[in-house]
Residue frames as qw, qx, qy, qz and C-alpha x, y, z in Angstrom:
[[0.601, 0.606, -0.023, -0.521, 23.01, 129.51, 22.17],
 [0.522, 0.498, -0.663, -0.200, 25.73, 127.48, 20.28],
 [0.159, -0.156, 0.938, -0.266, 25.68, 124.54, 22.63],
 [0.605, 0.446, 0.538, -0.381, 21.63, 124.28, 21.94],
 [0.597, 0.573, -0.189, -0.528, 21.87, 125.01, 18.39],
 [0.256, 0.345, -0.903, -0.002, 25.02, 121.72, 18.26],
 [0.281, 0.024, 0.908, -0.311, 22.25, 119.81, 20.19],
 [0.557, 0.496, 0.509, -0.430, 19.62, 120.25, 17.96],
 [0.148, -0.531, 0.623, 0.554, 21.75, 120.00, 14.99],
 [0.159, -0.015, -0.862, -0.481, 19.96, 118.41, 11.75],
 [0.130, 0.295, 0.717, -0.618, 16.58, 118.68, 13.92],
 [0.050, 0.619, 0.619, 0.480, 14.93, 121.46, 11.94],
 [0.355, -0.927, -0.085, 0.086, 15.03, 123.99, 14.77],
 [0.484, 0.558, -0.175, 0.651, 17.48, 126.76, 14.87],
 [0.289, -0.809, -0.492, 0.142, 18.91, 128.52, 17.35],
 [0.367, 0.467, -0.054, 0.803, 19.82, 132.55, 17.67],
 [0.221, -0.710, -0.477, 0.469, 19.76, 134.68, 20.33],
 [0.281, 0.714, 0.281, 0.577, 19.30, 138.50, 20.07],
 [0.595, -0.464, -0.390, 0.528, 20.95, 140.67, 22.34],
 [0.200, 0.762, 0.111, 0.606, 20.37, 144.66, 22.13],
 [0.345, -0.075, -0.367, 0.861, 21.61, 147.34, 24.24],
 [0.177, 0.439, 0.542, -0.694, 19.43, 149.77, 25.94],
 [0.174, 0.461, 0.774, 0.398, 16.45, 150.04, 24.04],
 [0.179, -0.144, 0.022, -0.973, 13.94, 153.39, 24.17],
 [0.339, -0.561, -0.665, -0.358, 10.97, 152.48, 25.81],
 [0.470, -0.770, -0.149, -0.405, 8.84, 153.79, 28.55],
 [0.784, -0.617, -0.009, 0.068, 10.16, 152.04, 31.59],
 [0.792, 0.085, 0.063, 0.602, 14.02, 152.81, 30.45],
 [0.043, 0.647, -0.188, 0.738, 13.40, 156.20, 30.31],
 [0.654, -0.678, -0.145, -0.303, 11.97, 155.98, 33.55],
 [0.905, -0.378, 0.028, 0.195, 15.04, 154.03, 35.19],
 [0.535, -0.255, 0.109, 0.798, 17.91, 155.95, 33.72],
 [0.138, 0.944, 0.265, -0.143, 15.87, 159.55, 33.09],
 [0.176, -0.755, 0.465, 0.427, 19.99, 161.23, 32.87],
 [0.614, 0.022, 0.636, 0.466, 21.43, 158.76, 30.26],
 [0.403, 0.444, -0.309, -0.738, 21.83, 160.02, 26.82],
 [0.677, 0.317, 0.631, -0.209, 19.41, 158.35, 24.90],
 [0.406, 0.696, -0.460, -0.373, 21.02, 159.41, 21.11],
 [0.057, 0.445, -0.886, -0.118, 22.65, 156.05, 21.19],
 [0.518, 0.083, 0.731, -0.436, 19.63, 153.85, 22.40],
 [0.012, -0.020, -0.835, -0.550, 17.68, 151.58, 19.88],
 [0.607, 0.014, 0.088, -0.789, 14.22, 151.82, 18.94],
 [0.751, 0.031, 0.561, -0.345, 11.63, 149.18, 19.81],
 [0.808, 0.527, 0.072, -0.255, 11.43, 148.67, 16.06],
 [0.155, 0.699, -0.689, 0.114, 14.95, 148.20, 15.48],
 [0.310, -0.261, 0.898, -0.171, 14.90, 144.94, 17.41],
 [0.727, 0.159, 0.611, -0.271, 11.86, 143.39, 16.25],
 [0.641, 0.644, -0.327, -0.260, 13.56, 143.76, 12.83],
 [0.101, 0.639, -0.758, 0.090, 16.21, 141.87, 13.98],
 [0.540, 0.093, 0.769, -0.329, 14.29, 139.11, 15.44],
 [0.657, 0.517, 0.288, -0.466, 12.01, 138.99, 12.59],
 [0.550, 0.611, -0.543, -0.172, 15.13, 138.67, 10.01],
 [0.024, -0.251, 0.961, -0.113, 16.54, 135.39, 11.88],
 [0.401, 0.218, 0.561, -0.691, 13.01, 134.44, 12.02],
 [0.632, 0.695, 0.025, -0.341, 12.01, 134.44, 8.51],
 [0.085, 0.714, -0.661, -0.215, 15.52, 133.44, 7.52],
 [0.946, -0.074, 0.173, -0.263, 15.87, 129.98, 5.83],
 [0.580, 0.567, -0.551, 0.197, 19.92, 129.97, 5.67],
 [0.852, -0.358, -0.372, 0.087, 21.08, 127.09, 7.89],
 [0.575, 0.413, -0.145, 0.692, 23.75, 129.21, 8.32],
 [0.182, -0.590, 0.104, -0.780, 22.03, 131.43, 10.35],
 [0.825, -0.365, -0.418, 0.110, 22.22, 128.75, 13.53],
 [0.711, -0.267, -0.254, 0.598, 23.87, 129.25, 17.16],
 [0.396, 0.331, -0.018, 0.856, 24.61, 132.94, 16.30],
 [0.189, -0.782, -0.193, 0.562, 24.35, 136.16, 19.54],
 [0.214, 0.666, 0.296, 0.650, 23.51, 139.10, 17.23],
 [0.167, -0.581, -0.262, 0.752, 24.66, 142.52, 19.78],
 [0.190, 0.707, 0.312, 0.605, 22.83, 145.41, 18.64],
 [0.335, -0.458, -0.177, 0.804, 24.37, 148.55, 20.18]]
């Protein structure tokens, strides 16, 4: 992510990556049915995150791994 974002530097193209931890959907429950799921993130929860680096228009916001746990 920071190696692409230092190549594309003054471009006009950011980059960010988003990286969440176990999310709540169908096929997760399915594959770990025992896990507690209290900690898991909802679907919506990420696409906020995406959607704020997305919409964002602070160069600042370049190169950067956003963990959501």
């Amino acid at each position: 992510t920071q190696a692409l974002a230092a190549e594309l530097d003054g471009s006009g193209v950011r980059v960010n990556a988003v990286c969440p931890g176990p999310v709540n959907t169908a096929r997760m429950r399915k594959i770990n049915p025992n896990l507690d799921r209290s900690t898991w993130l909802r679907p919506e929860e990420v696409a906020q995150a995406v959607l704020y680096l997305a919409k964002s228009r602070a160069p600042a916001l370049n190169g950067l791994v956003l963990d959501l746990f």
